[in-house]
Kinemage of the C-alpha trace (Angstrom):
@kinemage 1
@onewidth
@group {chain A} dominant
@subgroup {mainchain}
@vectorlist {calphas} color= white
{ca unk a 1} P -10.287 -18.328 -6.666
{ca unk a 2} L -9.306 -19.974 -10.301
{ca unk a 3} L -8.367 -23.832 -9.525
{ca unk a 4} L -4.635 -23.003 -10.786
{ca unk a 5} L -4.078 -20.716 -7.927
{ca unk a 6} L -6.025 -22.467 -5.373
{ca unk a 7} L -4.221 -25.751 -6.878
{ca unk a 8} L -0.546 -23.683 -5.739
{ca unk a 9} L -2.194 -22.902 -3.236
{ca unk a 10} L -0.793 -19.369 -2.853
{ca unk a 11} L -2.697 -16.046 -1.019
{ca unk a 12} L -1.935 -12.663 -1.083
{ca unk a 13} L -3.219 -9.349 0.963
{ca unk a 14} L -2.413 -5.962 -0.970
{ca unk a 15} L -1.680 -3.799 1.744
{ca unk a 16} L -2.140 -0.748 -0.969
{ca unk a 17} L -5.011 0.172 -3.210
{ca unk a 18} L -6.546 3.334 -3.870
{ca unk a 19} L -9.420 2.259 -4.878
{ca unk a 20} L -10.664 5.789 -4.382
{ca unk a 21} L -8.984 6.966 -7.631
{ca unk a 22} L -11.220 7.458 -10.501
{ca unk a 23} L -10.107 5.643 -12.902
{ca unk a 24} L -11.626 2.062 -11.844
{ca unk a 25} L -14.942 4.264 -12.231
{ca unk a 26} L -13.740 4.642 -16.048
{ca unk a 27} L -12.949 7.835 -15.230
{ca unk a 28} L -10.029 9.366 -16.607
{ca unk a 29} L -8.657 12.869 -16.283
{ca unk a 30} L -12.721 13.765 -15.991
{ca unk a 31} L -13.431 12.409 -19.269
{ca unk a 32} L -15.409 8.909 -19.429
{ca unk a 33} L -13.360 6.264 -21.197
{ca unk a 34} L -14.985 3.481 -19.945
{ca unk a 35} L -17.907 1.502 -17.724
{ca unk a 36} L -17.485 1.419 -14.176
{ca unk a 37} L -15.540 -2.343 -13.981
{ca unk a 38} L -14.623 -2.165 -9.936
{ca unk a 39} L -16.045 -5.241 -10.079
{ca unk a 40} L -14.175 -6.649 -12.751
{ca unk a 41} L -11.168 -5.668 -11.136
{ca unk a 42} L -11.567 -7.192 -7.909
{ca unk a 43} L -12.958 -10.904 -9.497
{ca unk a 44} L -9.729 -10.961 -10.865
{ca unk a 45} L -7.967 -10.352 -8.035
{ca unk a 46} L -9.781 -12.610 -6.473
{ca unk a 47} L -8.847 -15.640 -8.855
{ca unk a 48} L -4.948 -14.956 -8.144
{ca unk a 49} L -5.069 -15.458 -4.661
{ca unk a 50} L -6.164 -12.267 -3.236
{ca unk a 51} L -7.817 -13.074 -0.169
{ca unk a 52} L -8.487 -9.193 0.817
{ca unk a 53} L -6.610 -5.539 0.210
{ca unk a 54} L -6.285 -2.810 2.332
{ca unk a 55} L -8.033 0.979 0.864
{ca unk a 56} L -6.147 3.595 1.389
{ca unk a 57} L -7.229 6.972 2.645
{ca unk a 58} L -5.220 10.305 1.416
{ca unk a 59} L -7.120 12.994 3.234
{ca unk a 60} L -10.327 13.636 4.971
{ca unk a 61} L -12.408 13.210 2.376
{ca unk a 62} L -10.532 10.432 0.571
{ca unk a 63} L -10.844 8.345 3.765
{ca unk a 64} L -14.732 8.363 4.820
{ca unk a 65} L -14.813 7.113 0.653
{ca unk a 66} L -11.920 4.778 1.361
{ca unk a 67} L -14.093 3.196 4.117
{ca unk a 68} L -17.335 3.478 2.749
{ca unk a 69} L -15.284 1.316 -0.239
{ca unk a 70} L -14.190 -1.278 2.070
{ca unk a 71} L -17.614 -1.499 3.841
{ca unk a 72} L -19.000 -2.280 0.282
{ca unk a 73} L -16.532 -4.856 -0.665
{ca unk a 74} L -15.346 -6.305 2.442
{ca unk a 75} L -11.826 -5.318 2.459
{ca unk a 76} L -10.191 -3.377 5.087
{ca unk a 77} L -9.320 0.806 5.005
{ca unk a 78} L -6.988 3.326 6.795
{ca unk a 79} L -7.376 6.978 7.427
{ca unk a 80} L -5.163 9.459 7.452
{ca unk a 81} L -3.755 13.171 5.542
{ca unk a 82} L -0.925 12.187 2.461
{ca unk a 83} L 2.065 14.621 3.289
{ca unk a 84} L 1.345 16.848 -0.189
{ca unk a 85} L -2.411 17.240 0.946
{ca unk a 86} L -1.022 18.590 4.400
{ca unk a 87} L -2.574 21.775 3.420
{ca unk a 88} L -5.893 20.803 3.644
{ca unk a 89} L -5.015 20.973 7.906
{ca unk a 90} L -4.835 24.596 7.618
{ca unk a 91} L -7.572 25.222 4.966
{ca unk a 92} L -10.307 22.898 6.584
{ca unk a 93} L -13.492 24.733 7.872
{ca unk a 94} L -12.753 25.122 11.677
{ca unk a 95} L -8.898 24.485 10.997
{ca unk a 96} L -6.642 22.131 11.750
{ca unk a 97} L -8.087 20.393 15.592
{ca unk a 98} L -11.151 19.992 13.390
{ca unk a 99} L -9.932 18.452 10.571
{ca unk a 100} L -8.175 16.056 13.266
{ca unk a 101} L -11.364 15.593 15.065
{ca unk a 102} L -12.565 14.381 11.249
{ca unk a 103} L -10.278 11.872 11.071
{ca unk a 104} L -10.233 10.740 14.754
{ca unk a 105} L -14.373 10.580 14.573
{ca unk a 106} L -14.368 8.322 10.749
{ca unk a 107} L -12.026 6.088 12.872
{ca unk a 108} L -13.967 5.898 16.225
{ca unk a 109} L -16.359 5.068 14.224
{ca unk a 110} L -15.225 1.914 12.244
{ca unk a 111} L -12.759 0.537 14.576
{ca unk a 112} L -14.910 -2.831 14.060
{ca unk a 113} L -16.850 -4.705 12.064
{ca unk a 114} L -17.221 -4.724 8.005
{ca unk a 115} L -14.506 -2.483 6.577
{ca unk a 116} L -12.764 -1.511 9.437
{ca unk a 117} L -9.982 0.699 9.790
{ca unk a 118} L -6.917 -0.945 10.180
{ca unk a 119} L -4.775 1.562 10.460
{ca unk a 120} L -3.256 5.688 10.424
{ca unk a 121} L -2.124 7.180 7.614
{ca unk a 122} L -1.292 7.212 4.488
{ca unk a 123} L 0.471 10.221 6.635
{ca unk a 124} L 4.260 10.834 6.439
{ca unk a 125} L 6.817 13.327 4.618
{ca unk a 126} L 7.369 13.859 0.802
{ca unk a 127} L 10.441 15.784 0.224
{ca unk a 128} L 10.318 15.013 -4.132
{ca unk a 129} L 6.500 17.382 -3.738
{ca unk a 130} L 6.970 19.824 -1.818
{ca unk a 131} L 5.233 22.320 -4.519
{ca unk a 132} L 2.346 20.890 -2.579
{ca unk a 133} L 2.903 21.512 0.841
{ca unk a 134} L 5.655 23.020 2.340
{ca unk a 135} L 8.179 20.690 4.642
{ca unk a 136} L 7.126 22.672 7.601
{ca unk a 137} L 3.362 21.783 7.049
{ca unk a 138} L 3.796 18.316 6.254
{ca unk a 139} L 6.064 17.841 9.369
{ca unk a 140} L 3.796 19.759 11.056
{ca unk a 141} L 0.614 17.735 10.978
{ca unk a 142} L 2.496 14.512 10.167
{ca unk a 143} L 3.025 14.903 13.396
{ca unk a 144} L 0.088 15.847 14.641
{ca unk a 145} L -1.315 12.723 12.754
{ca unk a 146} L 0.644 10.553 14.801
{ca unk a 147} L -0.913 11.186 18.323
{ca unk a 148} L -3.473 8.870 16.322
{ca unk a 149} L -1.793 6.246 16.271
{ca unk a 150} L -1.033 6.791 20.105
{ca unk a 151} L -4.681 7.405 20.919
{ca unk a 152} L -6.529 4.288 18.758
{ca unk a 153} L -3.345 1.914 19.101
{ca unk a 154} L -3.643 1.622 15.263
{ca unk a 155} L 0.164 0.705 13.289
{ca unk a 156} L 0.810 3.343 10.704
{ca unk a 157} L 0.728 3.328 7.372
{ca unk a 158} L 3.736 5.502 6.012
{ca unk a 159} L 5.035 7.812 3.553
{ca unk a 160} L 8.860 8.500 3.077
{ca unk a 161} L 10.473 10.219 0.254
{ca unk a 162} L 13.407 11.945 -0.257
{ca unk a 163} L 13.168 13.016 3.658
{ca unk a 164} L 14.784 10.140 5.587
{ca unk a 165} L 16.278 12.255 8.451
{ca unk a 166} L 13.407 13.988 9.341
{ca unk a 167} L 11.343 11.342 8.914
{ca unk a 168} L 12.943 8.889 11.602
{ca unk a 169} L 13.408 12.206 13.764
{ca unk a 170} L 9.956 12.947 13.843
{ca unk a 171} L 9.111 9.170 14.762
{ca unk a 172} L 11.409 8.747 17.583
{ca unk a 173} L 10.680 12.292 19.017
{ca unk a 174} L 7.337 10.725 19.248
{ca unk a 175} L 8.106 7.421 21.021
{ca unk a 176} L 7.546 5.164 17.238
{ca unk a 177} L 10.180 2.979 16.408
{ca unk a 178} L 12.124 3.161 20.300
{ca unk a 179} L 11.512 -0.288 22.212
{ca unk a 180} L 9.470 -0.147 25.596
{ca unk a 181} L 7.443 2.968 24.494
{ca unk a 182} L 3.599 0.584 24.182
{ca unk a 183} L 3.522 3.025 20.617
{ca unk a 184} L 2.467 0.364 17.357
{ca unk a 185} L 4.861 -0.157 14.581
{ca unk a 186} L 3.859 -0.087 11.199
{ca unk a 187} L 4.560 -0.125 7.647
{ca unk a 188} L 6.774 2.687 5.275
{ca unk a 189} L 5.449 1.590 2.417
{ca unk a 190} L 6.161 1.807 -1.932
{ca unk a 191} L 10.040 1.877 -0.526
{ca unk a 192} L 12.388 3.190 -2.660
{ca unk a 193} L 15.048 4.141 -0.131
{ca unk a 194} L 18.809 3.218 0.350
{ca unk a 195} L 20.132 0.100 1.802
{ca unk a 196} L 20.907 2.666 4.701
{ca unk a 197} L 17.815 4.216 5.312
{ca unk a 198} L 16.052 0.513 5.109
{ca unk a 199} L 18.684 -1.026 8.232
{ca unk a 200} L 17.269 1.701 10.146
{ca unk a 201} L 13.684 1.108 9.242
{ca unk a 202} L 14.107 -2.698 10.554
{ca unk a 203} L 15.981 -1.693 13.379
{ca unk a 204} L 13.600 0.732 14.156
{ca unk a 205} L 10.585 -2.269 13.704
{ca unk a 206} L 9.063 -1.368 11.025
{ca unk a 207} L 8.219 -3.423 8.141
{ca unk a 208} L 8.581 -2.183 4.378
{ca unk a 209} L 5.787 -2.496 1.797
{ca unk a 210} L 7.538 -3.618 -1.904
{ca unk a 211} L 5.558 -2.749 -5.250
{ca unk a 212} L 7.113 -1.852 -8.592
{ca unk a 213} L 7.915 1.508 -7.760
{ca unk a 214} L 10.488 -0.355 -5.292
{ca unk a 215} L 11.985 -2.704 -8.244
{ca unk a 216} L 12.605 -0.041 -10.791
{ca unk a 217} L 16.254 -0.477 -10.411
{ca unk a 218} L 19.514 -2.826 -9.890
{ca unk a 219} L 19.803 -0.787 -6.762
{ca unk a 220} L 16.157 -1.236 -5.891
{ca unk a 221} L 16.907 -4.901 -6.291
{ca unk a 222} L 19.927 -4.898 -4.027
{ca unk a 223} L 17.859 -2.863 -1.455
{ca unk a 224} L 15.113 -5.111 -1.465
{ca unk a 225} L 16.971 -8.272 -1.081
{ca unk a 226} L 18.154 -6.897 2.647
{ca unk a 227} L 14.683 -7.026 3.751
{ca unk a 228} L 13.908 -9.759 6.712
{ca unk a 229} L 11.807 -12.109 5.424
{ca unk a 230} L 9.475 -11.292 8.442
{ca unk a 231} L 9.102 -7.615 8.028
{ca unk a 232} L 7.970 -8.293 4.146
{ca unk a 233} L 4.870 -6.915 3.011
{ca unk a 234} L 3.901 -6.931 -0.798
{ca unk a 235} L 1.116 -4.918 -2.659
{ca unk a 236} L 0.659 -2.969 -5.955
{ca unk a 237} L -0.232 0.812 -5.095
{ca unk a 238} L -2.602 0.671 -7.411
{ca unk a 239} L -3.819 1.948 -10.179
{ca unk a 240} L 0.064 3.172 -9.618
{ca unk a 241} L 3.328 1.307 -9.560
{ca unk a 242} L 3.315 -1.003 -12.474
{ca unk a 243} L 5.662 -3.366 -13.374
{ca unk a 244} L 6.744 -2.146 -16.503
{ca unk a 245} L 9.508 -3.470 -19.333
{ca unk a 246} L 12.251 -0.770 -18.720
{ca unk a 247} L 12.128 -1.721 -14.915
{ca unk a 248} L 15.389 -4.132 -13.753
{ca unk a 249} L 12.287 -6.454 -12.481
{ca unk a 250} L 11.751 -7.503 -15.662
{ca unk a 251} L 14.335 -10.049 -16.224
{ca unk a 252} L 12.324 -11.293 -12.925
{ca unk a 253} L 8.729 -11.510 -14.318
{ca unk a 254} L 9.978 -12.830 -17.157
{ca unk a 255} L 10.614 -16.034 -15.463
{ca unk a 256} L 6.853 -16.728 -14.038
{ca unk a 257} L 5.028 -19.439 -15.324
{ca unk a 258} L 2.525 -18.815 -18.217
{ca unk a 259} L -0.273 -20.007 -15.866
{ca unk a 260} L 0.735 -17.266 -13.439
{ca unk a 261} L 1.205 -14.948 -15.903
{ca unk a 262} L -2.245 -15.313 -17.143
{ca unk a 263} L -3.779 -14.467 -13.686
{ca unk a 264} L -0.958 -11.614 -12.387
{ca unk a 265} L 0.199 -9.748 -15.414
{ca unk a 266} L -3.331 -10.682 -18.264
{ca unk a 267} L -3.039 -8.764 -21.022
{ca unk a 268} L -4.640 -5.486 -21.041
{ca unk a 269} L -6.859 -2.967 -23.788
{ca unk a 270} L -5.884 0.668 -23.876
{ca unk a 271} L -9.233 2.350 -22.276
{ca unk a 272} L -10.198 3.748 -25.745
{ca unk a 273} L -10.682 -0.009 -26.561
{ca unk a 274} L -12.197 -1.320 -23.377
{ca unk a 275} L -13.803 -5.346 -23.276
{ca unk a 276} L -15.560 -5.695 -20.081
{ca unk a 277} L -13.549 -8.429 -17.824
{ca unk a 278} L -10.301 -7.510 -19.138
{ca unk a 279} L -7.553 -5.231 -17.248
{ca unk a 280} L -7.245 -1.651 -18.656
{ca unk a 281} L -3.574 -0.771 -19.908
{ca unk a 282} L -1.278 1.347 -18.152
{ca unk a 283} L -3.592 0.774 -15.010
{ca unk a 284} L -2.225 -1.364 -12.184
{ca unk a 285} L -4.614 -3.766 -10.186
{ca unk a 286} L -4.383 -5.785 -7.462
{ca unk a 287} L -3.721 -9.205 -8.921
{ca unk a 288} L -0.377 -8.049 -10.130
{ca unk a 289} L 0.525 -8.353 -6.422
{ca unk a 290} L 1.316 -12.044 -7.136
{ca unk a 291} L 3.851 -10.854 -9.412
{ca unk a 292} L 5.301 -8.134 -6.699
{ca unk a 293} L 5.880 -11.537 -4.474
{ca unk a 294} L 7.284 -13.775 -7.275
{ca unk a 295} L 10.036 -11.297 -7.689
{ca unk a 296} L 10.897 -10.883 -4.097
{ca unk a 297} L 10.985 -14.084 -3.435
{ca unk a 298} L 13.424 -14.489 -6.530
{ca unk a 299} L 15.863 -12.111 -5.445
{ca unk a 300} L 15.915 -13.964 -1.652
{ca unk a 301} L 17.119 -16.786 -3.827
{ca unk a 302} L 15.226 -19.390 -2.724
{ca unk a 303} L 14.623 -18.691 1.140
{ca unk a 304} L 12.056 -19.539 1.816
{ca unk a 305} L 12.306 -22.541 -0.812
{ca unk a 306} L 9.192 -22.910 -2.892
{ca unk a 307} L 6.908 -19.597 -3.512
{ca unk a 308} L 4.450 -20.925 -1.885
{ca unk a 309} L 6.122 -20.853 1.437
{ca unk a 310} L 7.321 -17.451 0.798
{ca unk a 311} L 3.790 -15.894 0.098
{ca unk a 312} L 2.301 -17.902 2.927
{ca unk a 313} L 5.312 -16.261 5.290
{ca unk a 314} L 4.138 -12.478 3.814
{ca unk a 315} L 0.976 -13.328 4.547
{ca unk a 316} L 1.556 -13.684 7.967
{ca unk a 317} L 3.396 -10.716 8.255
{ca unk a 318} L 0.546 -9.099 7.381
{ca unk a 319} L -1.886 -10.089 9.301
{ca unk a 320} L 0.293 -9.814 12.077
{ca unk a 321} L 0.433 -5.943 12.039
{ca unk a 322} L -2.468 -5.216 11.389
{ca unk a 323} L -4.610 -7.891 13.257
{ca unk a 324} L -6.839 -8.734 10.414
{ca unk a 325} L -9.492 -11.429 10.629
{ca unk a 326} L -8.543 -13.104 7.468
């Protein structure tokens, strides 16, 4: 860690990284912009305050990489089937119990130790893509993904968009969310829902990831400042879900320090220009979670008081649900 943020003393754990995706390989749209810089990426996560991240899985395949990822780096992973890859269920080589039987095996198999999985998912309905997979199929096997979470005691990691109702139907049908049922919480996370849908979330127990894609808007603001301070969890979705200038959290960034500037938001080369040890434009990395917390805790106005206190109290949160050893 750079003695500025150890000196604020402030920590972070990005609960959302896809560190699966190609482009931190250089790889972009299968043409080679740019040297591998994983590396790169993760030092300077590592001097803003990022004490670990959590890899997230998409499918099948996209998990057993996802953990062989964390395993490498010492992070943390989840498994699971994204709600527009719900297909892959019904295509998969022996069907749908054996793609399940995938999935329940990569986690059997790293419950402990270096790059464990931490927990099910990303699994959950996507209502905005359903060019992808059908409602009925994602509902389908996201429930089917669920007896998961009920068999391994593992919180889940969730997907909501544009499907709110069927969603929270699905979860309480299945005993998630209902008090007394021994079921795990977990985490909906990249919210971008209603100040509705999020009261039922909480009341429900769940606690809500923030990134950019959920400070895009004044009404994204508004939303976000209803969350409890305990059910908080930040992270950056990355390479996705930059801050950006035409997002309402701008006139939020805008107020960090230079010196925290420097290590959340460094200025970045396009990848046609890329200088080893510098952050590739348009490509969103972990040590802009920093900036994901300075915003939230700007719009809770000061409660918790200093920043500090605030990231410390996410922090928490975090390793709360999902038990993690940092």
């Amino acid at each position: 860690m750079s003695a500025e943020s150890s000196k604020r003393g402030t920590r972070f754990i990005d609960i959302a990284v896809n560190l699966t995706d190609p482009v931190f390989t250089g790889l972009y749209h299968g043409k080679q912009k740019h040297p591998d810089d994983t590396q790169s990426m993760l030092d300077r996560a590592s001097s803003a305050g990022v004490k670990s991240m959590i890899v997230i899985g998409g499918s099948l395949e996209e998990s057993e990489r996802a953990v062989q990822l964390a395993q490498q780096h010492g992070l943390y992973a989840t498994v699971g089937c994204h709600p527009t890859r719900s297909t892959e269920f019904d295509k998969f080589k022996g069907g749908p119990d054996a793609y399940l039987s995938g999935l329940e095996a990569l986690i059997s198999k790293h419950r402990g130790g270096k790059g464990r999985v931490v927990a099910i998912g990303e699994c959950g309905l996507d209502y905005d893509r359903t060019h992808f997979a059908s409602p009925d199929v994602q509902k389908k096997y996201f429930r089917m993904q669920l007896s998961m979470a009920k068999k391994f005691q593992l919180p889940l990691y969730l997907h909501s968009r544009a499907a709110h109702a069927d969603f929270v139907s699905i979860l309480r049908e299945e005993g998630f969310g209902s008090v007394g049922t021994g079921h795990p919480s977990g985490v909906v996370h990249s919210f971008t829902g209603t100040q509705e849908e999020l009261k039922e979330l909480i009341s429900m127990g769940f606690y809500v990831g923030v990134n950019g894609c959920s400070l895009k808007t004044a009404e994204n603001l508004s939303t976000t400042k209803m969350i409890p301070l305990d059910r908080i969890l930040v992270e950056t979705d990355a390479p996705w879900c930059s801050m950006t200038s035409t997002h309402a959290s701008k006139a939020h960034t805008d107020t960090l320090p230079s010196e925290l500037r420097e290590l959340y938001l460094p200025a970045a080369t396009k990848p046609e220009k890329f200088v080893m040890g510098k952050p590739v434009k348009s490509r969103n990395e972990p040590a802009s979670v920093g900036a994901v917390a300075w915003v939230v805790h700007e719009l809770l106005e000061g409660e918790p008081a200093s920043f500090e206190e605030f990231s410390e109290q996410v922090y928490k949160n975090c390793i709360e649900l999902f038990k993690l050893d940092e």
